[in-house]
DRENDO-1510 file (C-alpha; in Angstrom, 1 decimal, always signed):
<recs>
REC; n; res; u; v; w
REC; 1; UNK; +0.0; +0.0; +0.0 .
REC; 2; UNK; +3.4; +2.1; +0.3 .
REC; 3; UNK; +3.6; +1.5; -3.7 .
REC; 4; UNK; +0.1; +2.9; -4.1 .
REC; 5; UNK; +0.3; +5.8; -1.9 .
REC; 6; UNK; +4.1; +7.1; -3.4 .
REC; 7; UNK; +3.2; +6.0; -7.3 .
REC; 8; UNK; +0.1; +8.6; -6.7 .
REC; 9; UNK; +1.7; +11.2; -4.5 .
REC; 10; UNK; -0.9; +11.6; -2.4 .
REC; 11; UNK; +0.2; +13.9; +0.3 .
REC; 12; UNK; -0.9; +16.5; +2.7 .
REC; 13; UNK; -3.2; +19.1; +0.6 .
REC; 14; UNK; -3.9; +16.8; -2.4 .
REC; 15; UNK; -7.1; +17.5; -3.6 .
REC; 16; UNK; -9.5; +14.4; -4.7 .
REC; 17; UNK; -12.5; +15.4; -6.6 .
REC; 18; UNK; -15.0; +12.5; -7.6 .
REC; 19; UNK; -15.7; +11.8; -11.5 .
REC; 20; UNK; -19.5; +11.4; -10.5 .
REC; 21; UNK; -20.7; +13.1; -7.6 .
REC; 22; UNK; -18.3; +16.0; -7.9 .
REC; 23; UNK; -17.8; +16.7; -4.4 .
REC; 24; UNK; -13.9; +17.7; -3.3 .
REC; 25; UNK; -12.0; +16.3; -0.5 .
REC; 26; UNK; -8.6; +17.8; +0.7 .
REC; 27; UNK; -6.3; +15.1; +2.1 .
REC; 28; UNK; -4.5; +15.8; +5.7 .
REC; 29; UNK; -3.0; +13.0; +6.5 .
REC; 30; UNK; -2.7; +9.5; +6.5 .
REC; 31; UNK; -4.8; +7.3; +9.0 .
REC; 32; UNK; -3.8; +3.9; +7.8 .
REC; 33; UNK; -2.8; +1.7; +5.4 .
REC; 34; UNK; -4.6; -2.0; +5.2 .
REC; 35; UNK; -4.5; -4.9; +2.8 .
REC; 36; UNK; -7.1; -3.3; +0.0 .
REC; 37; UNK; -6.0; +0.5; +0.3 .
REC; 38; UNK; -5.1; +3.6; +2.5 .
REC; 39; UNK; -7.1; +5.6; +4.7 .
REC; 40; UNK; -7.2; +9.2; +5.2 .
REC; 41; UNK; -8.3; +12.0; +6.8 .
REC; 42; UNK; -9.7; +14.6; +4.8 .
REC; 43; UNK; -11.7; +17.9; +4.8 .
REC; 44; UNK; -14.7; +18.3; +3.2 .
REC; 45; UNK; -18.0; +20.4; +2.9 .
REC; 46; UNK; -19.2; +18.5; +6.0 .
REC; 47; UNK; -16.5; +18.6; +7.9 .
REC; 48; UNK; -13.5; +16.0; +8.7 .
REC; 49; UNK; -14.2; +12.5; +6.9 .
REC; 50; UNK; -12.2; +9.3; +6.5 .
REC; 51; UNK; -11.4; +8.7; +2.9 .
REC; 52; UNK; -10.5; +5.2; +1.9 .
REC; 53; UNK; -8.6; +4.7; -1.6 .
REC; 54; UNK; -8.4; +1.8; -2.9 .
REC; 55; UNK; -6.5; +0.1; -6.8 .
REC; 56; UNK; -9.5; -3.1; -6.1 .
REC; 57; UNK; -12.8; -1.5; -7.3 .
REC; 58; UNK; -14.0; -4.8; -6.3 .
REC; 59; UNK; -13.0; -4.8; -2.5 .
REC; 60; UNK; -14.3; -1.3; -2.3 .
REC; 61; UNK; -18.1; -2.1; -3.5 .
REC; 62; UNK; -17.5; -5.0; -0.9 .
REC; 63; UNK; -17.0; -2.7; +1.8 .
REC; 64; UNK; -19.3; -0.3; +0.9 .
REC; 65; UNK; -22.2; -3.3; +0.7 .
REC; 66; UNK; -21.2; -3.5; +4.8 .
REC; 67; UNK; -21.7; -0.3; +6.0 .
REC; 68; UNK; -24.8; +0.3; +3.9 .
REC; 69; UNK; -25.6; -2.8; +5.5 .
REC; 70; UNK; -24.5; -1.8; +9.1 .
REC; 71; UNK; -26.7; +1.2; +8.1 .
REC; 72; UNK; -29.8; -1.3; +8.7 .
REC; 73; UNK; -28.6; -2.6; +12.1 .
REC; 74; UNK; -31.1; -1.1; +14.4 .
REC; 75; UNK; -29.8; -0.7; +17.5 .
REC; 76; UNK; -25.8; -1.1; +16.5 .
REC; 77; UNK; -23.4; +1.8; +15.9 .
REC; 78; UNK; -20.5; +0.1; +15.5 .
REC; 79; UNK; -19.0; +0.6; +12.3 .
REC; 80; UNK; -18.5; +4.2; +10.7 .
REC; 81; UNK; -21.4; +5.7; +8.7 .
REC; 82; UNK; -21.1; +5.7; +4.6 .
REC; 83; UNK; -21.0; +9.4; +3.5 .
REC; 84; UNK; -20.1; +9.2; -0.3 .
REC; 85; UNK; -18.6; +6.7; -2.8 .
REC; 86; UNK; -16.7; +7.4; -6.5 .
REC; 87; UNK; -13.6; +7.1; -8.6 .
REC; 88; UNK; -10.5; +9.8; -8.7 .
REC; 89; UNK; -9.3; +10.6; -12.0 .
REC; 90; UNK; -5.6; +10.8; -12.2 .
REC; 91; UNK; -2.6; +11.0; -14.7 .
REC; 92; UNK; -1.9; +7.3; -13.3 .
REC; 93; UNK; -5.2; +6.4; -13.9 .
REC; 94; UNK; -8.7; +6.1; -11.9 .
REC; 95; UNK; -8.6; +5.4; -8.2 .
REC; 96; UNK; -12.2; +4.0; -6.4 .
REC; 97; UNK; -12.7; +5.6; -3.0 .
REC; 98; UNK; -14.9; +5.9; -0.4 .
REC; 99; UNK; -16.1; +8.2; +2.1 .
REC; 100; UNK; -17.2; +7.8; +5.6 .
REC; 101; UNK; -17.9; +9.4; +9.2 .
REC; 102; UNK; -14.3; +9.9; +10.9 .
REC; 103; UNK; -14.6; +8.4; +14.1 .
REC; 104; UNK; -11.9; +9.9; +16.7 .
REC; 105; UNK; -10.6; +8.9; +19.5 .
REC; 106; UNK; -8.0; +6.7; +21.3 .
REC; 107; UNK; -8.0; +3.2; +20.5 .
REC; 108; UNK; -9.2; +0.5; +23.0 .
REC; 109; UNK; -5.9; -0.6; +24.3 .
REC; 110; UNK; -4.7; +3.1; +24.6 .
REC; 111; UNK; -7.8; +3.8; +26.7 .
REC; 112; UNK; -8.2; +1.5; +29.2 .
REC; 113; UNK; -4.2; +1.3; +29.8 .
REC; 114; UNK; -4.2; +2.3; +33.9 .
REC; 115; UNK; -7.9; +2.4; +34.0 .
REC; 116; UNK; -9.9; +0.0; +36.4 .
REC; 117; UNK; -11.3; -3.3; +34.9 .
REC; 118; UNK; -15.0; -2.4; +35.5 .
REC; 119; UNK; -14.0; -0.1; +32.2 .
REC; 120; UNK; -12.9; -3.4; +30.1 .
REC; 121; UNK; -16.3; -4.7; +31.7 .
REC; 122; UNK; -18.5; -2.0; +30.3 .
REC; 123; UNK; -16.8; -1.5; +26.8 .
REC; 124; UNK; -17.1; -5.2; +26.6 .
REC; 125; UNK; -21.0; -5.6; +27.1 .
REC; 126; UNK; -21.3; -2.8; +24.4 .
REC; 127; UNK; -19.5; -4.5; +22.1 .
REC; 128; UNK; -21.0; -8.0; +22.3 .
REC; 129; UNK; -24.5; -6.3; +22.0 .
REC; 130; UNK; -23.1; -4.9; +18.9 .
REC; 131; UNK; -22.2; -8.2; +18.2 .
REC; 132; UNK; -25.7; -9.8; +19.0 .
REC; 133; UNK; -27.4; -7.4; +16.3 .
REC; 134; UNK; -24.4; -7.7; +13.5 .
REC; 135; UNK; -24.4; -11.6; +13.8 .
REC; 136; UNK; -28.6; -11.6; +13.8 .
REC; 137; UNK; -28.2; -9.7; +10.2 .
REC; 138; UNK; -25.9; -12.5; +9.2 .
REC; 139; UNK; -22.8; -10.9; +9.2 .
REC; 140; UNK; -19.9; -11.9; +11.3 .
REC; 141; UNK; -17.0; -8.6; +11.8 .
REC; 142; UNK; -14.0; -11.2; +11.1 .
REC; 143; UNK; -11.1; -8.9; +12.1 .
REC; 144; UNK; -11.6; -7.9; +15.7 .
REC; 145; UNK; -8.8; -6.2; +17.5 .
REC; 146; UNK; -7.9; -3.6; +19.6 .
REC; 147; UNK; -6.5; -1.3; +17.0 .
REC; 148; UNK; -9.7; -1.2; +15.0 .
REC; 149; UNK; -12.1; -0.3; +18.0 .
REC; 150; UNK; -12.0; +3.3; +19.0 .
REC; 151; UNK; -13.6; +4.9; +22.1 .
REC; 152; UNK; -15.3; +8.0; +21.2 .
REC; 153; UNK; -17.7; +10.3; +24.5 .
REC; 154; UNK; -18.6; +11.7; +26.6 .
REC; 155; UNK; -20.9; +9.8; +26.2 .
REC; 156; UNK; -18.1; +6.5; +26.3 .
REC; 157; UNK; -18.7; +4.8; +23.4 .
REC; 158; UNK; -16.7; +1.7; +21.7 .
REC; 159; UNK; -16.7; +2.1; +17.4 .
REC; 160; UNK; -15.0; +0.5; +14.7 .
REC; 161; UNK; -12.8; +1.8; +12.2 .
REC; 162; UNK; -12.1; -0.6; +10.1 .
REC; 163; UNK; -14.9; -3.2; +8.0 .
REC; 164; UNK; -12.6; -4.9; +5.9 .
REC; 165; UNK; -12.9; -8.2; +6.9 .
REC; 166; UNK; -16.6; -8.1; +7.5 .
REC; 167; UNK; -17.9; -11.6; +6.0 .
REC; 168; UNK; -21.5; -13.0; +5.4 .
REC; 169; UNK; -22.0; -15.9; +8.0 .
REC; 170; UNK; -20.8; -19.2; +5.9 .
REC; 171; UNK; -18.1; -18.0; +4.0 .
REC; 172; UNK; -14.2; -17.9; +4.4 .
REC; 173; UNK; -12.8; -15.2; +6.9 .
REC; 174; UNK; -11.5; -12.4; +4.4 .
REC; 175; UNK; -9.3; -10.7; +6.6 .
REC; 176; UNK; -7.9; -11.9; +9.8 .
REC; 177; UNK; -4.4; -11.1; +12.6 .
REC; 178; UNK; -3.0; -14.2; +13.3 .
REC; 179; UNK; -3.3; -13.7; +17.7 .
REC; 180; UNK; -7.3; -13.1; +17.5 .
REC; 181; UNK; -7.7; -15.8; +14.9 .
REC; 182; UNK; -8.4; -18.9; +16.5 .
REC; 183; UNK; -7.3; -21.0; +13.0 .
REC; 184; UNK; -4.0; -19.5; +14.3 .
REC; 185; UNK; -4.3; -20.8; +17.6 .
REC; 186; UNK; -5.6; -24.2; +16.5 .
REC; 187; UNK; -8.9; -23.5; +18.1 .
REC; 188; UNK; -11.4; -23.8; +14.7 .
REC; 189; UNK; -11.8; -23.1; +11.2 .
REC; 190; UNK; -12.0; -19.6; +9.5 .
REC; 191; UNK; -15.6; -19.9; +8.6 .
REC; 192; UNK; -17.8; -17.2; +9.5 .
REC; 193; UNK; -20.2; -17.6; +12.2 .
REC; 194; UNK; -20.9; -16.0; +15.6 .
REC; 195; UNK; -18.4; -17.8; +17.5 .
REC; 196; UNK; -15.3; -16.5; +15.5 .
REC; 197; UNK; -16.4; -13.1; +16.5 .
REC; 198; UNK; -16.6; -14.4; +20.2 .
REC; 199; UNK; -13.0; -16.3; +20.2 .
REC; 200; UNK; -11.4; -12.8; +19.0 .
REC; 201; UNK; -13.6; -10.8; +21.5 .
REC; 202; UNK; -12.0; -13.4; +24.4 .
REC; 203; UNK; -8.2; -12.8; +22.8 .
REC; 204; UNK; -9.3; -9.2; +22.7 .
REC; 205; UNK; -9.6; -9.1; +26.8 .
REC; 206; UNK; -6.2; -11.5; +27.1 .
REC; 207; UNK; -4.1; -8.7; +25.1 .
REC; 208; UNK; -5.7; -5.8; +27.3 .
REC; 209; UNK; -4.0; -7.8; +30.2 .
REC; 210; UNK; -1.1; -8.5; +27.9 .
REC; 211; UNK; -0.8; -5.5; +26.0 .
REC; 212; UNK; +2.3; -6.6; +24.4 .
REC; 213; UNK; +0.6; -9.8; +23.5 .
REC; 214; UNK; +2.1; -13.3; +24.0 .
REC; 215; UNK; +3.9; -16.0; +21.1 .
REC; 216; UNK; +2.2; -18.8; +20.2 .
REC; 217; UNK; +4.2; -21.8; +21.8 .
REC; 218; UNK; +2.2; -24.7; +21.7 .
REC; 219; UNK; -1.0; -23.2; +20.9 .
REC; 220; UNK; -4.2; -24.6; +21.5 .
REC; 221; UNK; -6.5; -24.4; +24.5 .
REC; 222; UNK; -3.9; -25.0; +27.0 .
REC; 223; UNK; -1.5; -22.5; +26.5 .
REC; 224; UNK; -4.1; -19.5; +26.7 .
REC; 225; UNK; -5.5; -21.2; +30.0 .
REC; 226; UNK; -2.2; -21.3; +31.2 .
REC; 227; UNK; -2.1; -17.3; +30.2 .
REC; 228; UNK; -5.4; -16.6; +31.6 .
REC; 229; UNK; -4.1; -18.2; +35.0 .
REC; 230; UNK; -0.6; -16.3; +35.0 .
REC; 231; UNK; -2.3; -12.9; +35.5 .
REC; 232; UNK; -4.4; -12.6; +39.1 .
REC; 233; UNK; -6.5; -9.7; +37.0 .
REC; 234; UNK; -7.7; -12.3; +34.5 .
REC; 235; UNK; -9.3; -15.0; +37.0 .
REC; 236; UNK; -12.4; -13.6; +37.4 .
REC; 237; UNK; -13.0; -13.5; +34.0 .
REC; 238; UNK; -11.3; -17.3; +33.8 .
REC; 239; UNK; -14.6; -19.4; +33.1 .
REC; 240; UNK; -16.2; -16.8; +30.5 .
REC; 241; UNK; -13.0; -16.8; +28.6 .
REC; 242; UNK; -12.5; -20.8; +28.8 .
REC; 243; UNK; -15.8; -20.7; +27.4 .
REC; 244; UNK; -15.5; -18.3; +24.7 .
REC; 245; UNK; -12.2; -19.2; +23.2 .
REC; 246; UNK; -13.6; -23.6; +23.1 .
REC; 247; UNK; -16.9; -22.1; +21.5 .
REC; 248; UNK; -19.4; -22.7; +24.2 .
REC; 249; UNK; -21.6; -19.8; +23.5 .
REC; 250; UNK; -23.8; -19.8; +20.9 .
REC; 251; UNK; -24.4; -16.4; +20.4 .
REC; 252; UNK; -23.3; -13.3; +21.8 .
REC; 253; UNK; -26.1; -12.3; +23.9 .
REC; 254; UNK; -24.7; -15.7; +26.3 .
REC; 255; UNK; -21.3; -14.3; +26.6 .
REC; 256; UNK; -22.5; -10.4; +27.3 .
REC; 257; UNK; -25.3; -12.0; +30.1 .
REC; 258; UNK; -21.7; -13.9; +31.8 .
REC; 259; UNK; -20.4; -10.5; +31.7 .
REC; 260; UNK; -22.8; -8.7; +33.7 .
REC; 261; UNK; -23.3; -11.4; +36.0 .
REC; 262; UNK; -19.3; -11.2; +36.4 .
REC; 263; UNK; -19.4; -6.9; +36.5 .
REC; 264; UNK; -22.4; -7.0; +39.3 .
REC; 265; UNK; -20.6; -9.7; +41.6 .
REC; 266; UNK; -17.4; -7.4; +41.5 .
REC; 267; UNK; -19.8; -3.8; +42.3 .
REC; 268; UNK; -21.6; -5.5; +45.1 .
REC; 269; UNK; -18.3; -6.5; +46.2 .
REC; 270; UNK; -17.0; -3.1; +46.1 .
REC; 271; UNK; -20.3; -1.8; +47.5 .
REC; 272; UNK; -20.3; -4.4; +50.5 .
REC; 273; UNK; -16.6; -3.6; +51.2 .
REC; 274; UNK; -17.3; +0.4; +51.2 .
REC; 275; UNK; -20.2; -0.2; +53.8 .
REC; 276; UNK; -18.0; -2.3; +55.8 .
REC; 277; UNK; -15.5; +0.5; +56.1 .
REC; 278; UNK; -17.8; +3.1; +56.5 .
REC; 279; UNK; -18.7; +1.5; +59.7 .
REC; 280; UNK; -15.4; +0.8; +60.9 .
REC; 281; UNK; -15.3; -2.8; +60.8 .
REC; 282; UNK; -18.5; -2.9; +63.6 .
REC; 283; UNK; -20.8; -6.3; +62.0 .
REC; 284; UNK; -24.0; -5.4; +61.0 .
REC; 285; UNK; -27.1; -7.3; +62.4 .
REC; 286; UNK; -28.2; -10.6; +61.2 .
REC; 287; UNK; -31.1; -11.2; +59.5 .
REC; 288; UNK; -32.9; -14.3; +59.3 .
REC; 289; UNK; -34.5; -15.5; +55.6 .
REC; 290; UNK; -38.3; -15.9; +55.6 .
REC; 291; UNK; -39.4; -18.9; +53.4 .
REC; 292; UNK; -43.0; -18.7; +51.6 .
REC; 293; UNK; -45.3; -21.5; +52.1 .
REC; 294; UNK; -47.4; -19.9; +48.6 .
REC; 295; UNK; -46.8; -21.8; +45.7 .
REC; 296; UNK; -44.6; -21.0; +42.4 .
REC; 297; UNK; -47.6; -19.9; +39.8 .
REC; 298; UNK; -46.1; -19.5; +36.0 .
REC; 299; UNK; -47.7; -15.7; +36.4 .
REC; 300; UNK; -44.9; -15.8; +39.6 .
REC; 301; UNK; -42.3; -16.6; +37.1 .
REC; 302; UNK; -43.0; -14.4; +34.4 .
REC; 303; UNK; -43.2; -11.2; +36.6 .
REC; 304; UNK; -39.8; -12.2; +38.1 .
REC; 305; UNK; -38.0; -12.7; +34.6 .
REC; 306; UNK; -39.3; -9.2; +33.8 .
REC; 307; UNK; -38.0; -7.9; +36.4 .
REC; 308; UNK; -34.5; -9.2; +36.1 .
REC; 309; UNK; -34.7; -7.7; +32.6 .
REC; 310; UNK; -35.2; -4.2; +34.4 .
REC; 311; UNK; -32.6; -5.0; +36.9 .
REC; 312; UNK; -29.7; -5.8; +34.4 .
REC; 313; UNK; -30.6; -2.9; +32.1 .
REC; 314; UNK; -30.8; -0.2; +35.4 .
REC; 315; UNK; -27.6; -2.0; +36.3 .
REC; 316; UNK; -25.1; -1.7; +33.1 .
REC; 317; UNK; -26.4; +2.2; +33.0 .
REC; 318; UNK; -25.2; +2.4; +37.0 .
REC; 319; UNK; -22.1; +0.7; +35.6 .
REC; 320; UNK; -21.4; +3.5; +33.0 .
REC; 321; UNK; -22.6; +6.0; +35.0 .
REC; 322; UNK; -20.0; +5.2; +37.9 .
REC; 323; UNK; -17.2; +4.8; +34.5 .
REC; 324; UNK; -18.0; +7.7; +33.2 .
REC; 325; UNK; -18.0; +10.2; +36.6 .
REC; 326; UNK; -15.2; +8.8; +37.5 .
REC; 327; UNK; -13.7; +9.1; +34.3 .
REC; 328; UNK; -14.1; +12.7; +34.4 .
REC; 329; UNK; -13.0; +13.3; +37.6 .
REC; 330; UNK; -9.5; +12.0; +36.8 .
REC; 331; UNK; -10.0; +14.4; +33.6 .
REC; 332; UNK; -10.4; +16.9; +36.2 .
REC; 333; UNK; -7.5; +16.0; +38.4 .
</recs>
């Protein structure tokens, strides 16, 4: 992509101006370079956009097709909106491109380095929901890793940059890095399907612990339980991971319901710990549990699973709510 970006000199300035649509984009710099073209960032007549250019006309209609796609997703926002697509006329010869939204902000490994876990936690849950609605449109994202998930916020939001290896569920894996790919790791095949997604979203809360990553050695599941068991931050999170990375979940939604379950253990934890404290060590009162003698009705169980739904959704908003104060009292400090 070097080759591409020097044989067209496309530097700082350079003015691309589509054959069809007409509209002009001034290039600023270079966000990226990938395996199917070069990113950059560009001014236009709305503002900074990401501009992605491109030698395979055919890789660019592909990409386009996702986030038109993504576009459909109710309830997702994880990929970057599509703002404009055409060709560039040059000297050299015509260029496709695209356009879409710039999404800015650190990336995910930059922004929870020397944060508390409970942020890992909540990014986490937002991107297996994202997950859940991308897999239920039959698409499975393919190349999760940190680098291509950005934080944007207030409000804290996790985004992706980069759709390239987006694949409809049943084909081959288009693009892939070796440490989130569980082919690599001798844990599956490169098909796409929900659980791919799932074994890179497991590798991606290993390297957050690991930023520097780790070598394959052996491979297989043994050597990432033996990983998982090497750091004391990662035990908590042992049995979801174990699960994950041997394909156990079926679907995302599982794996995000774990998580929750995991992130409300640790806050009551916290919360009984602070109270404890508070008093200065005196023991509270015990309390002895009252049985019912009235029996279970399926109205009974009902009420109560509606309930728990109102409970985990008033508790991942206390969870970003607590992130996100916090986060902007260290701003502050």
């Amino acid at each position: 992509m070097n080759t591409l970006k020097n044989q067209f000199n496309i530097y700082r300035g350079t003015v691309i101006k589509g054959k069809w649509h007409k509209k002009q984009y001034t290039v600023l710099k270079v966000l990226g370079h990938g395996a199917n073209g070069t990113v950059f960032l560009a001014d236009s007549d709305k503002g900074q956009v990401a501009l992605k250019l491109s030698n395979n006309s055919v890789s660019i209609i592909s990409e386009t097709n996702v986030l038109k796609s993504f576009a459909k997703v109710q309830g997702s926002r994880l990929g970057p909106s599509l703002i404009d697509v055409d060709d560039w006329i040059t000297t050299s010869g015509t260029i496709s491109f695209y356009v879409m939204e710039y999404i800015n902000g650190p990336d995910l490994l930059t922004f929870t380095q020397g944060k508390d876990s409970t942020w890992i936690d909540v990014l986490m849950i937002q991107l297996l929901k994202d997950l859940q609605h991308l897999h239920e449109n039959n698409w499975v994202f393919g190349d999760l890793k940190p680098e291509n998930l950005i934080i944007t916020g207030p409000p804290t939001r996790i985004r992706c940059i980069d759709v390239g290896g987006t694949t409809i569920q049943g084909r081959a894996i288009k693009e892939f890095t070796e440490f989130f790919d569980r082919g690599y790791w001798g844990l599956g095949t490169r098909k796409a399907e929900p659980t791919y997604d799932l074994f890179a979203t497991a590798m991606i809360i290993l390297n957050l612990f690991y930023p520097n990553r780790f070598n394959k050695v052996e491979g297989g599941i043994k050597q990432l339980h033996q990983m998982i068991r090497k750091n004391p931050a990662l035990v908590s999170y042992e049995t979801l991971l174990l699960k994950a990375l041997t394909g156990k979940y079926e679907n995302a939604s599982q794996m995000r319901h774990d998580l929750l379950k995991k992130t409300s253990g640790n806050l009551v934890k916290s919360t009984k710990h602070s109270v404890l404290a508070n008093h200065n060590g005196t023991q509270s009162k015990s309390t002895k549990v009252k049985t019912s003698s009235h029996p279970v009705t399926r109205s009974m169980i009902v009420q109560k699973k509606k309930r728990n739904g109102h409970v985990e959704s008033l508790l991942l908003i206390l969870i970003i709510s607590i992130c996100y104060f916090l986060y902007i009292y260290a701003q502050l400090t």
